[in-house]
C-alpha positions in Angstrom: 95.4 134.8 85.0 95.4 131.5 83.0 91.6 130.8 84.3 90.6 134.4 83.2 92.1 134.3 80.1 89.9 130.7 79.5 87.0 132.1 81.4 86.7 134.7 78.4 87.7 133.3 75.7 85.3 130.6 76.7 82.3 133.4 77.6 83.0 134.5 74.0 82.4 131.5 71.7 85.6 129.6 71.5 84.8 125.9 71.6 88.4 125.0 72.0 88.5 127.3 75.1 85.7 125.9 76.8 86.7 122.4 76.6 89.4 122.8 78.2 87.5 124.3 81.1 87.3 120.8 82.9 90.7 119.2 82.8 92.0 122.4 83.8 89.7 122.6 87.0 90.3 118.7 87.9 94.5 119.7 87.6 93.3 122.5 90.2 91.5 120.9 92.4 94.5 118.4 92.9 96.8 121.5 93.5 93.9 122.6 96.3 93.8 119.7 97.6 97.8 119.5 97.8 97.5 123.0 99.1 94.9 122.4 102.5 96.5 118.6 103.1 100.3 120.5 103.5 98.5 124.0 105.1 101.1 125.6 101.8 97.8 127.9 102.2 95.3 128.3 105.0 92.8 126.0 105.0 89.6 128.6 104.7 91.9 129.7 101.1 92.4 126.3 99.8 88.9 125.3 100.6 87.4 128.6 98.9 89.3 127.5 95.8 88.1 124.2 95.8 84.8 125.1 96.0 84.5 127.7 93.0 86.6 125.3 91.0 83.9 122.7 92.4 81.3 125.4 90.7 83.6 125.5 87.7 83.2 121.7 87.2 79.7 121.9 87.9 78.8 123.8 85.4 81.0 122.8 83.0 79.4 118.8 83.1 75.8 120.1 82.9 76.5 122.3 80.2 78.4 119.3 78.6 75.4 117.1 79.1 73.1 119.5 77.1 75.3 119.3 74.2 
């Protein structure tokens, strides 16, 4: 919920929103990470997240770097 609430207020404009796009991600992909090392999740789950978060991050530097 938290990540869609961002996501749009993000999509829509709000600067504040999308800078906090990347420090939220990184504190997920720690939690993912947490999540395949214990198996808290199956691994296929955990690495899914990591990899759209991974997308997230992406995305967020390169639009970062344009700035």
């Amino acid at each position: 919920m938290r990540n869609l609430v961002v996501g749009i207020r993000a999509l829509r404009g709000e600067e504040s929103s999308r800078d906090l796009l990347l420090p939220v991600q990184v504190a997920d992909q720690m939690v993912f990470a947490h999540a395949y090392k214990t198996r808290s999740v199956p691994r296929g789950g955990a690495l899914l997240a990591m990899a759209g978060s991974g997308a997230i991050i992406v995305l967020d530097l390169l639009r970062r770097a344009e700035r």
